[in-house]
C-alpha positions as CSV (number, residue, x, y, z in Angstrom):
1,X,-11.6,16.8,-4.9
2,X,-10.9,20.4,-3.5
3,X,-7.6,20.3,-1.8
4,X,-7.5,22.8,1.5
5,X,-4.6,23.7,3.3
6,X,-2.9,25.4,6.2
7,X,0.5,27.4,4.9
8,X,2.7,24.9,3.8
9,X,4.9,23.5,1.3
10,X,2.4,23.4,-2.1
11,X,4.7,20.1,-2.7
12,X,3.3,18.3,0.3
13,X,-0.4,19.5,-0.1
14,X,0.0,17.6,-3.3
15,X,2.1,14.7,-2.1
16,X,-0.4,14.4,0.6
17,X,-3.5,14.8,-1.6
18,X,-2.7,12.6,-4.1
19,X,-1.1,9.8,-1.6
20,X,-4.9,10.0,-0.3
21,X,-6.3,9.5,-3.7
22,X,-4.5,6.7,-4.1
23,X,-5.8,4.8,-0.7
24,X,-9.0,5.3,-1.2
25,X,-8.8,3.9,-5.2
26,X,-7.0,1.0,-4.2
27,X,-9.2,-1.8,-4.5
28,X,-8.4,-3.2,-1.3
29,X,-9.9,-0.3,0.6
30,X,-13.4,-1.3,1.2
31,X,-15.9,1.8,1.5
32,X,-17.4,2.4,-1.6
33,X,-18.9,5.3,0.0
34,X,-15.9,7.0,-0.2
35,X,-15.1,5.8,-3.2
36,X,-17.8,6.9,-4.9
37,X,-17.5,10.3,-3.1
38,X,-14.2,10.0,-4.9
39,X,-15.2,9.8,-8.1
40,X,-18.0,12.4,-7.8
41,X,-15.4,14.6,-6.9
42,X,-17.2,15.3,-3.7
43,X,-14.2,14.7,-1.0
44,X,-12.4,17.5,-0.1
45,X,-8.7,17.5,2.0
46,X,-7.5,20.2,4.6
47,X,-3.6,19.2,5.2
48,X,-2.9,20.1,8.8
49,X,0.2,19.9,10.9
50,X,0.5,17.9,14.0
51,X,-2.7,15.7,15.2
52,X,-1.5,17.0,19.0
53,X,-1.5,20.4,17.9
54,X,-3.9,22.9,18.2
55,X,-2.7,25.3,16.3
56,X,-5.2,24.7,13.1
57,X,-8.5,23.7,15.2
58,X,-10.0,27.2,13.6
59,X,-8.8,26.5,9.9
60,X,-10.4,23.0,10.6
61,X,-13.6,24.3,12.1
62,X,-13.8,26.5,9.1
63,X,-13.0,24.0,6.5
64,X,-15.6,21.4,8.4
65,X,-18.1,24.7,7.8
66,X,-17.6,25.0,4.2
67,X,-17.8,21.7,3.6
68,X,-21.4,21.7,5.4
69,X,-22.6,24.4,3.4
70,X,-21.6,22.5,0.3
71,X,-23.3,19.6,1.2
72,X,-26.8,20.9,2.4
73,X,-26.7,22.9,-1.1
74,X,-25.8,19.4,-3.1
75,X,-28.6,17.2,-4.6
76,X,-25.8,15.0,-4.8
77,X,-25.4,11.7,-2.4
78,X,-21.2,10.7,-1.0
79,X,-19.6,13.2,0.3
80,X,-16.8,13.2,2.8
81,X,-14.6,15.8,4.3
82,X,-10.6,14.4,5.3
83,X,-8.5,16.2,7.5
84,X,-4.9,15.0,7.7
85,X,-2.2,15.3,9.9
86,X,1.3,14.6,7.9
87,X,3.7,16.6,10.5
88,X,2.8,13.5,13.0
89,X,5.8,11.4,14.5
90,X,5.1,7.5,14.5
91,X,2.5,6.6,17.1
92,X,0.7,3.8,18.6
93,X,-2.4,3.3,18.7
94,X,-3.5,4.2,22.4
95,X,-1.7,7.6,21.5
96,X,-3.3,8.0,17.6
97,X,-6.8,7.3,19.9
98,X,-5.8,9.9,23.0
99,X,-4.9,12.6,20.2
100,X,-8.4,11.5,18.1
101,X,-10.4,12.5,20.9
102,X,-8.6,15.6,22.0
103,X,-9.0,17.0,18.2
104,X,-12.2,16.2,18.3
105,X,-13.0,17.6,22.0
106,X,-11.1,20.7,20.9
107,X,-13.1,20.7,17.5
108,X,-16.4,20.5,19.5
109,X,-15.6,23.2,21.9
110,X,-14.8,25.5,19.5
111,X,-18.2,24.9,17.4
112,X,-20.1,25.3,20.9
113,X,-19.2,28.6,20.7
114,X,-21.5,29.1,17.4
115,X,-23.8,26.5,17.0
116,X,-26.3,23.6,19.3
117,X,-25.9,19.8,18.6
118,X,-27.6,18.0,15.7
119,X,-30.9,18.0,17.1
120,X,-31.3,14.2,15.3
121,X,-29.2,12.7,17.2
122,X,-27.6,12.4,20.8
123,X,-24.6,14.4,22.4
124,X,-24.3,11.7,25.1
125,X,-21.3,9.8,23.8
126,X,-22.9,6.7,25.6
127,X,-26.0,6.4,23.8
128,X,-26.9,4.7,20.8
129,X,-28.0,7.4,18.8
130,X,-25.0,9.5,19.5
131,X,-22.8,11.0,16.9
132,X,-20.3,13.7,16.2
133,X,-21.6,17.2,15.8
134,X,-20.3,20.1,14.0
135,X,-22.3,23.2,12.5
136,X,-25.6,21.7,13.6
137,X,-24.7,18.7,11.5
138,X,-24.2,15.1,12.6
139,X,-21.2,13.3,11.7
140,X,-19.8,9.7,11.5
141,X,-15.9,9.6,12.0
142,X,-13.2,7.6,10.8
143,X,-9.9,7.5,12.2
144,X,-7.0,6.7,9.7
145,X,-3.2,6.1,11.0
146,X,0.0,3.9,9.8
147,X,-0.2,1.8,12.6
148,X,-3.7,1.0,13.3
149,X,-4.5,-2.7,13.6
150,X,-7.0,-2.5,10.7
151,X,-5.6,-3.0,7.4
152,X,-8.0,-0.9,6.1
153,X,-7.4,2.0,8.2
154,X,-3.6,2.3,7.8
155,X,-2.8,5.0,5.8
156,X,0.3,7.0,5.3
157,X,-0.6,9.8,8.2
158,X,-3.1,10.1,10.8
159,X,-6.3,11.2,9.4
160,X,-10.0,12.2,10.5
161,X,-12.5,11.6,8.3
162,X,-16.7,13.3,8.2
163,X,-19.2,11.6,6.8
164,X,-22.2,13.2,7.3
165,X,-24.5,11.1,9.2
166,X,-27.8,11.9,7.2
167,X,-26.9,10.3,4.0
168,X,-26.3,7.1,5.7
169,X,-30.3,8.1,7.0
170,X,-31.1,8.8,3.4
171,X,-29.5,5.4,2.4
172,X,-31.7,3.4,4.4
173,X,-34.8,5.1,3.9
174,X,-34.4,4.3,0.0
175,X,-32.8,0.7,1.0
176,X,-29.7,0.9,-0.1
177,X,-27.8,1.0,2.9
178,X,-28.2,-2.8,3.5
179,X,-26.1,-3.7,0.3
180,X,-23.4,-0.6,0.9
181,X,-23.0,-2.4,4.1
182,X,-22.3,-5.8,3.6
183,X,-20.1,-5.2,0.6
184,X,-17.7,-3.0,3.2
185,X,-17.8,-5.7,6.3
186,X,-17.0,-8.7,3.3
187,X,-13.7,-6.3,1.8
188,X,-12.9,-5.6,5.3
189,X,-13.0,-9.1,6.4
190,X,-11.0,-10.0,3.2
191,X,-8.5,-7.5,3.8
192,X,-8.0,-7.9,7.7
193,X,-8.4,-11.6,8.1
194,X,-11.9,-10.7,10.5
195,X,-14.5,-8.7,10.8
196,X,-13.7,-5.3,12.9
197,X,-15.2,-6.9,16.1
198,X,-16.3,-2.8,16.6
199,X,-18.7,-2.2,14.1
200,X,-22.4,-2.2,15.0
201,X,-25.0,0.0,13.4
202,X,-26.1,3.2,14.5
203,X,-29.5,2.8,17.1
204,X,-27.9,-0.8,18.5
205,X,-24.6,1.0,20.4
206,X,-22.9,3.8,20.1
207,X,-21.0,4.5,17.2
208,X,-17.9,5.6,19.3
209,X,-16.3,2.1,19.5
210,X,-15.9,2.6,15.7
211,X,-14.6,6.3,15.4
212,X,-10.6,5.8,15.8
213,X,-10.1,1.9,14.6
214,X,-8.7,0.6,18.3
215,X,-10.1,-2.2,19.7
216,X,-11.7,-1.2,23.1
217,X,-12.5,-3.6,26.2
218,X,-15.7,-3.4,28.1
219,X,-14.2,-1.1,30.7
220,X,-13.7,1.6,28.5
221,X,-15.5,5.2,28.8
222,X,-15.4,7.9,26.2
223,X,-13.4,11.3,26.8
224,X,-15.7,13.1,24.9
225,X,-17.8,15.4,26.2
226,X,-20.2,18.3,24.7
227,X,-19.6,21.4,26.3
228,X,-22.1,24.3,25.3
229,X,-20.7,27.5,25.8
C-alpha cells in the first residue's frame, strides 16, 4: 500500500491509512477484489481535505496518473486507487452524492484538458457501456461515507475509490468474474440484510446507479457530463 498525501499532519495520513486497512480486512467487507489488491500491496491512498473542496483536484489528478502508469506497467491483476476525504463534516447521503459527482465532474474537466475518453467504453453517463475516465483509462467507482445506507459502504470518511475497469474485462474473459461476483452480492446481502437493489453488470445499465451507494428512483438523471476542452 503506498500512502499519498496532500500537506498534512503525518499522524493522520497514518490514522487514516491504517483506519482504511482495517475496513477493507474486516471480514465483513465483501470485495475480495479489494481485498486481494490489499494483500498484493497494490492499493494506494491519497489523504485529501474536504470532499467539497477543490483545492486538491490537481494532487488527485496526479495521483490518479501515477497510479495509471503503475498499473499498465503491472503483470499483476487487483489494483485499486482510494482517495479520502477526512476534513469532511457529517453528511447525508443526498449531500455525500451531490459532492461525489462534483469531484468527479471537477476531476474529469481537469483530465479533459490532457487526455480523450477511454475509447472502450462510453462518456454518455446514460449508456450501458459508460464508465468513468481518467488518463485515457476507464474506471469503475465506489463511493464510501459514514452514513451511507449500505453497511458495506460506511466507512470512517467519505471516500472515492478506482478500479480500473479492464481487469474486471480481463476477469471475464478468463471466467473468473462470475465467481468474484456472486461471492461479493452473497457478503453484501449478509451484511445489509438485501441485496443493493443498484447493482447490475456493466453492458445491461449503466454503472452510475452503483458509483456513490444511494439508492436512486427512476426519475433520476446523472450530473455528469464530459466536457473536452
Amino acid at each position: 500500500m503506498t500512502p499519498t498525501k496532500t500537506p498534512q499532519n503525518t499522524d493522520l495520513i497514518l490514522e487514516v491509512q491504517e483506519d482504511f486497512k482495517s475496513f477493507i480486512e474486516d471480514k465483513m467487507f465483501p470485495c475480495v477484489a479489494a481485498k486481494a489488491a490489499l494483500a498484493k500491496e497494490q492499493m494506494d491512498i491519497f489523504v485529501a481535505g474536504h470532499l467539497a473542496c477543490p483545492k486538491d483536484d490537481q494532487d488527485i489528478l496526479d495521483f490518479i496518473y501515477k497510479f495509471v502508469d503503475q498499473y499498465r506497467a503491472s503483470e499483476k491483476d487487483f489494483h485499486t486507487a482510494c482517495v479520502i476525504f477526512p476534513e469532511t463534516h457529517p453528511l447525508n447521503e443526498q449531500a455525500f452524492d451531490r459532492l461525489f459527482w462534483d469531484r468527479l465532474q471537477a476531476l474529469s474537466d481537469l483530465d479533459g484538458m490532457n487526455y480523450p475518453y477511454d475509447k472502450r467504453v462510453d462518456q454518455n453517463p446514460a449508456s450501458p457501456n459508460f464508465s468513468f475516465s481518467l488518463k485515457e483509462e476507464a474506471f469503475f467507482i465506489i463511493g464510501l461515507f459514514p452514513g451511507s445506507s449500505r453497511e458495506a459502504r460506511k466507512f470512517r470518511y467519505p471516500a472515492i475509490v478506482f478500479n480500473p475497469h479492464e481487469q474486471f474485462e480481463e476477469l471475464r474473459t478468463l471466467k473468473r468474474y462470475d465467481k468474484m461476483k456472486n461471492i461479493v452480492r452473497k457478503r453484501d446481502l449478509e451484511a445489509s440484510g438485501s441485496i443493493n437493489p443498484m447493482l447490475q453488470d456493466f453492458g445491461d445499465a449503466s454503472e452510475v446507479y452503483q458509483y456513490s451507494g444511494l439508492r436512486y428512483d427512476k426519475n433520476w438523471e446523472c450530473p455528469f457530463k464530459y466536457n473536452k476542452i
